[in-house]
C-alpha positions as CSV (number, residue, x, y, z in Angstrom):
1,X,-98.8,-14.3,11.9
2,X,-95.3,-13.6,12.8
3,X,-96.9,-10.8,15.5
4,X,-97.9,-13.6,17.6
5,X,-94.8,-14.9,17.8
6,X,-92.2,-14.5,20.8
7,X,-89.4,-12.7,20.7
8,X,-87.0,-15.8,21.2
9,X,-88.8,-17.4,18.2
10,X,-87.6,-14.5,15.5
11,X,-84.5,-14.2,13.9
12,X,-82.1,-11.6,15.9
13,X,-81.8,-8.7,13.0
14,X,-78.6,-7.9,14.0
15,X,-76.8,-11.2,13.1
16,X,-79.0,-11.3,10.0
17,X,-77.5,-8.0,9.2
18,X,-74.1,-8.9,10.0
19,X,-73.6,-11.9,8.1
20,X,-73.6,-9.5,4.6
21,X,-70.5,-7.9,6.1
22,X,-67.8,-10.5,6.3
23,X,-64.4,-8.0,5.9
24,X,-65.4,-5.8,8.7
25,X,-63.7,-6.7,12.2
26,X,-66.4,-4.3,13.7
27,X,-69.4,-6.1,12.3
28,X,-67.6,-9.5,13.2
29,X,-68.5,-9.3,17.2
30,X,-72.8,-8.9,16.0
31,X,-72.5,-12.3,14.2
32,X,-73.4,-14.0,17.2
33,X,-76.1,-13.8,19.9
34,X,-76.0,-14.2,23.9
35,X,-79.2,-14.3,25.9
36,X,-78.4,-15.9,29.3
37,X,-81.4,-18.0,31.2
38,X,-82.7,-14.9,33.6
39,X,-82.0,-12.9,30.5
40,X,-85.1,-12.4,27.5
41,X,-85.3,-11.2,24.1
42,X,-86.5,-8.1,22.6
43,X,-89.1,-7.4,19.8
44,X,-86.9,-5.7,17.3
45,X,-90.6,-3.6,16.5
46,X,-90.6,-1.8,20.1
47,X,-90.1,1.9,20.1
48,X,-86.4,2.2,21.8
49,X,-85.4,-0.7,19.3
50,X,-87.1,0.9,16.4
51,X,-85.1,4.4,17.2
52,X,-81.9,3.0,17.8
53,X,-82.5,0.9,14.6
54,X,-83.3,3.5,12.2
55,X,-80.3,6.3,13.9
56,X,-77.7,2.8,12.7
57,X,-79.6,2.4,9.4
58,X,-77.8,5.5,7.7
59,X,-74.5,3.1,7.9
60,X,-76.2,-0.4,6.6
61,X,-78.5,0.2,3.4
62,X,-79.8,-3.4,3.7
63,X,-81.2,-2.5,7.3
64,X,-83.2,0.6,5.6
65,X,-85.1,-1.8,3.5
66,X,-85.9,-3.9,6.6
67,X,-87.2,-0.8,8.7
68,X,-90.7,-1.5,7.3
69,X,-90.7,-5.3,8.4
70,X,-89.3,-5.2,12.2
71,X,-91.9,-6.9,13.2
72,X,-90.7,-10.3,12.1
73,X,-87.5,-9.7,13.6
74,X,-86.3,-9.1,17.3
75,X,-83.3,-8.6,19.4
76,X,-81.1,-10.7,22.0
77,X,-80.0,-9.3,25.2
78,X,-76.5,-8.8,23.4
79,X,-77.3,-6.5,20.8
80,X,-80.2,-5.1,22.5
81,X,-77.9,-4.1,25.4
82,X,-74.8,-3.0,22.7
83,X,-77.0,-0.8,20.5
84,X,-80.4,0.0,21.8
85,X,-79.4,0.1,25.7
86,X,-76.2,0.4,26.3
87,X,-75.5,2.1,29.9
88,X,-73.1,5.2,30.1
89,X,-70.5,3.4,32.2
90,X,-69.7,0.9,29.1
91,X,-69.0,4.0,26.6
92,X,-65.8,6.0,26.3
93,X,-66.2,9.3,28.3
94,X,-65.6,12.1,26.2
95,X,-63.7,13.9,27.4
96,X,-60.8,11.8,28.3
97,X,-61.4,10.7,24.6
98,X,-60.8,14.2,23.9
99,X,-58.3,15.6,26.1
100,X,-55.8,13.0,25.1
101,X,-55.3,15.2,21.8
102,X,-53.5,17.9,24.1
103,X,-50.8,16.9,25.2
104,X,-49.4,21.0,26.3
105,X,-51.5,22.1,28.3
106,X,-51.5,22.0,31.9
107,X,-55.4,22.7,32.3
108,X,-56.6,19.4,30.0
109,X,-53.4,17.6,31.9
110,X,-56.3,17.5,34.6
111,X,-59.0,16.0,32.6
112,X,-57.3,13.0,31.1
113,X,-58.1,10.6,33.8
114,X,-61.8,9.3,34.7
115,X,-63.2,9.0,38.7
116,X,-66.3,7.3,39.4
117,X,-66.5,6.3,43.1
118,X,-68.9,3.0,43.8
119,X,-71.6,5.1,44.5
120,X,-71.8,7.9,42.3
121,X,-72.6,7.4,38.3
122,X,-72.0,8.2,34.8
123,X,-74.0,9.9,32.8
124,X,-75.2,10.1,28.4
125,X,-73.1,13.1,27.0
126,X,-76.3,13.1,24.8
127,X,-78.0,14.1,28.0
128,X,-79.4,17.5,27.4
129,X,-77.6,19.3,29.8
130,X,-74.5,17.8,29.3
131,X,-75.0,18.8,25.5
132,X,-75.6,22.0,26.5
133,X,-72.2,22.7,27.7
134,X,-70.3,20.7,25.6
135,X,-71.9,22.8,22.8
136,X,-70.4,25.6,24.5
137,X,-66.7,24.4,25.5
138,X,-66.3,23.4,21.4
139,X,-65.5,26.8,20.4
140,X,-62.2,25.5,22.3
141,X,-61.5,22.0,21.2
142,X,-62.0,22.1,17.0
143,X,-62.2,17.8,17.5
144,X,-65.5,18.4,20.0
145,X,-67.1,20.3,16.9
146,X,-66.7,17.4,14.9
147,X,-67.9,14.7,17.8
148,X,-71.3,16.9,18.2
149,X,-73.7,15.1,16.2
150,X,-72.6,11.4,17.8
151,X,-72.8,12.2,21.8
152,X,-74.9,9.0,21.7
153,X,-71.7,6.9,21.8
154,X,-70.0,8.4,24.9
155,X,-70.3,9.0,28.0
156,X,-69.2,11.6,31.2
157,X,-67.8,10.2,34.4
158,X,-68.9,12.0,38.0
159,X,-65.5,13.8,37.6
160,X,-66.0,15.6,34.2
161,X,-69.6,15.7,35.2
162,X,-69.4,17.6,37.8
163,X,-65.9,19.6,36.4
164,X,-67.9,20.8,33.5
165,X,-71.7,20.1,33.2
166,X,-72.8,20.2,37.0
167,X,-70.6,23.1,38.4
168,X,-69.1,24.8,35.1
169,X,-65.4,25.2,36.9
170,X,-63.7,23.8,34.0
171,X,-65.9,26.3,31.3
172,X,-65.0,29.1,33.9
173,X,-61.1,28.6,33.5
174,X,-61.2,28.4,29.6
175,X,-62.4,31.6,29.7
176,X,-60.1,33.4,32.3
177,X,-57.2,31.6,30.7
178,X,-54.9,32.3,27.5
179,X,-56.7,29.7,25.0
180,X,-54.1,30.3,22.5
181,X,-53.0,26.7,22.9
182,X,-56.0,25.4,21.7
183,X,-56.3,27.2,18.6
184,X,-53.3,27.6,17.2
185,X,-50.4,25.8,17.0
186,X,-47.0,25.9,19.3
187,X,-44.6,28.9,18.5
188,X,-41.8,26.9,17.7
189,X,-44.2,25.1,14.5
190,X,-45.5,28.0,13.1
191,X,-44.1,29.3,10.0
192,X,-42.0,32.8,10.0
193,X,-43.6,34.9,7.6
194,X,-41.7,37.6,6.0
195,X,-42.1,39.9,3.7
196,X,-39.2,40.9,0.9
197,X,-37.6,44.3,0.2
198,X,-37.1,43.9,-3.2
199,X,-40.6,43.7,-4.2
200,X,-44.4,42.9,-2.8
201,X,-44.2,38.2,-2.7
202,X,-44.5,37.2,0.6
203,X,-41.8,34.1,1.6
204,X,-42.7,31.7,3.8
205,X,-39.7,29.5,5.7
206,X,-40.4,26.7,7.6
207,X,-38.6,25.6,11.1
208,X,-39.3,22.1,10.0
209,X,-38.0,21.5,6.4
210,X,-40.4,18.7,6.4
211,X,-43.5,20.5,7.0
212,X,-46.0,20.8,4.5
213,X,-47.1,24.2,4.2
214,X,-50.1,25.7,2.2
215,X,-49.6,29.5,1.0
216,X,-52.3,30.7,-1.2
217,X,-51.9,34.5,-2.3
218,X,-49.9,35.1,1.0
219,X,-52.3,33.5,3.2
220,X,-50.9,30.9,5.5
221,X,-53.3,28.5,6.5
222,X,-52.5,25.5,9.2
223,X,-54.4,22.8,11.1
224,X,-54.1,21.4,14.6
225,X,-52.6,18.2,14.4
226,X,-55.4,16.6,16.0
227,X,-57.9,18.6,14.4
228,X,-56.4,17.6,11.0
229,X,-56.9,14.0,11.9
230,X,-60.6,14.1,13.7
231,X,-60.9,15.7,9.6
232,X,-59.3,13.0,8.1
233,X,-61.2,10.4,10.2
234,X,-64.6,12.2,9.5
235,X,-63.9,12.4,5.3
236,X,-63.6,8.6,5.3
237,X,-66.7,8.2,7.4
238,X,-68.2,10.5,4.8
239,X,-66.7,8.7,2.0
240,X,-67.9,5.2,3.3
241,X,-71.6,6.6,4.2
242,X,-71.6,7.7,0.4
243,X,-70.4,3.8,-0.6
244,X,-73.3,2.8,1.9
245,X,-75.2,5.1,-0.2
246,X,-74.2,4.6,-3.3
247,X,-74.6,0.4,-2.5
248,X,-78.8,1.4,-1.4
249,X,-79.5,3.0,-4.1
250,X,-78.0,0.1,-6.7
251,X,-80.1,-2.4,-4.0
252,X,-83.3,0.1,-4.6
253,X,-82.7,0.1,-8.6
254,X,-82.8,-3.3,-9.3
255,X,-85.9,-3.5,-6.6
256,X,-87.6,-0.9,-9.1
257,X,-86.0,-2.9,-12.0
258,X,-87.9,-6.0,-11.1
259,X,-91.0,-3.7,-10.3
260,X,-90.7,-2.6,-14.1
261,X,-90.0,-5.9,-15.4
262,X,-93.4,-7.3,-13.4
263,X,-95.5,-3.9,-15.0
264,X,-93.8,-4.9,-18.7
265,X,-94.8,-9.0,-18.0
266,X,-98.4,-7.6,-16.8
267,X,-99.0,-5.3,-19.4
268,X,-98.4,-7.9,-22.1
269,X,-100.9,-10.7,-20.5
270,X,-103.0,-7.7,-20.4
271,X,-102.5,-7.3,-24.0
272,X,-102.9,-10.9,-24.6
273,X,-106.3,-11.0,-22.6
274,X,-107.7,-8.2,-24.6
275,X,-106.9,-9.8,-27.9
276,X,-108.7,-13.2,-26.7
277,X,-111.6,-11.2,-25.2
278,X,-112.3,-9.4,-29.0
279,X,-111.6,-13.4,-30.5
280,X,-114.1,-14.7,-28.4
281,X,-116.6,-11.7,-29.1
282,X,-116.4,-12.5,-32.6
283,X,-116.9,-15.8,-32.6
284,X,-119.6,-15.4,-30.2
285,X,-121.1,-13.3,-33.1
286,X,-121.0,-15.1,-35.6
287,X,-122.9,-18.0,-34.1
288,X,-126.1,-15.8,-32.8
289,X,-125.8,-14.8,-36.7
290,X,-125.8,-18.5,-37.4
291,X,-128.7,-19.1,-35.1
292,X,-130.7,-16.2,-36.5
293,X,-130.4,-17.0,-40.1
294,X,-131.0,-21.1,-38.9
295,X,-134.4,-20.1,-37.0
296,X,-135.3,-17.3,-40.0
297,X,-134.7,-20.7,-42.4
298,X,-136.8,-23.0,-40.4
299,X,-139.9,-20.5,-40.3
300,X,-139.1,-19.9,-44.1
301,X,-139.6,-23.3,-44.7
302,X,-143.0,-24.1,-42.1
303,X,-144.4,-20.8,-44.2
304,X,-143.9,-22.6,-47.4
305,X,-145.1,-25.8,-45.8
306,X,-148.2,-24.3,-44.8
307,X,-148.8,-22.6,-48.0
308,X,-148.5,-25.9,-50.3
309,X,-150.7,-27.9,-48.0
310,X,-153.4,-24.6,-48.2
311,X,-153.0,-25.1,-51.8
312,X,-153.3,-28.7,-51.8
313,X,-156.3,-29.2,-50.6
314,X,-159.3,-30.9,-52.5
């Protein structure tokens, strides 16, 4: 029934998703819907919808459960244009996003602004030739590692196109240049590491008094400060896709509870039923006995009947 139904007549799934989420500033913008006049709705069950849908689901349990049911649901021009088809030119290109982390180098210096003239274009970094090369410029940038699996959500401008993806001038650089900078930090914040002449420990000052420092059998181990936070910020999306987790599986429990409880409640009418069904098979019983014994008495007694008017007669 609902199949025949237009898009405009369904519920948007977005803003029935979104109104479980009240303490989250990000859900906050999907609690409403904007379709102008020219403008239609989407069947949440068409293909794009249905892949952008289930890629999102990993970070919304209740959506998962719905994935089976899109069909009564659809999309307005908002959210269909936010999550299913959003163009490149409305995400954050990349790079920029990723050069601003470097703040000593002279060679990212030139890739922290975007240019897009009128006519030109930007493209998907999850294009598969701008993946391509990203892949390949990551051994650089320890944050691009970590951004790798969500390309979906940015973007390239005709600049960094054509700088790194298109023409490859940027990838040849990296590669004639000292990388140093990217992989380690500057000289005046790494720890001095020196060895004593009285015995074999290994001492480890610090320029910064401040600085926490990790020394592990003589091993001095340090982080990017970038890197370290891209890290940070990707353990608390782990941790909060293991709450998101955590929160299906309690949804999916009492779902199966319920299941059980409807097997237990069905199981005991069964029993009921079967107990009635023997009940009524001995009662049944005993009155074909009845009847038997009542006919058997009735041609006892016209035998007898017959016999005493046989003996009756003059």
């Amino acid at each position: 029934m609902s199949s025949k139904l237009e898009a405009k007549d369904k519920s948007c799934i977005i803003v029935f998703l979104a109104k479980n989420y009240s303490n989250s500033q990000l859900v906050d913008q999907l609690k409403t819907c904007k379709t102008e006049e020219k403008q239609k709705w989407r069947h949440a069950s068409a293909d794009a919808a249905v892949k952008k849908l289930t890629e999102i689901a990993k970070y919304f349990p209740e959506l998962t459960l719905l994935l089976d049911s899109l069909e009564n649901y659809s999309l307005c021009e908002k959210h269909y244009n936010n999550i299913v088809a959003k163009k490149a030119k409305d995400k954050s290109c990349i790079i920029v996003f990723l050069a601003k982390n470097y703040s000593n180098s002279q060679l990212v210096d030139q890739l922290k602004t975007c240019k897009t003239e009128e006519k030109q274009k930007w493209r998907h970094a999850s294009a598969d030739a701008a993946v391509k090369k990203l892949t390949e410029i990551a051994k650089y940038f320890p944050e691009l590692t970590l951004l790798l699996d969500s390309l979906e959500n940015y973007s390239l401008c005709e600049k960094h196109y054509n700088n790194i993806v298109a023409k490859s001038s940027f990838i040849k650089q990296l590669t004639e240049t000292d990388n140093s900078i990217f992989l380690d930090l500057n000289k005046n914040d790494r720890k001095k590491l020196k060895i004593s002449t009285n015995d074999d420990e290994f001492q480890v000052f610090n320029s910064d008094p401040f600085e926490k420092t990790s020394v592990d059998f003589g091993v001095q181990v340090s982080l990017l400060d970038p890197a370290y936070e891209m890290l940070l910020k990707k353990t608390k999306e782990l941790e909060y896709l293991n709450m998101q987790l955590l929160s299906k599986n309690e949804v999916l429990k009492r779902r199966l509870d319920e299941q059980f409880k409807s097997i237990e409640e069905l199981e005991y009418f069964n029993q009921q039923l079967l107990s009635e069904n023997k009940l009524l098979k001995r009662r049944l019983g005993g009155r074909f006995t009845d009847q038997e014994d009542h006919i058997k008495s009735i041609k006892t007694f016209k035998r007898a009947v017959a016999i005493n008017a046989i003996y009756t007669l003059p």
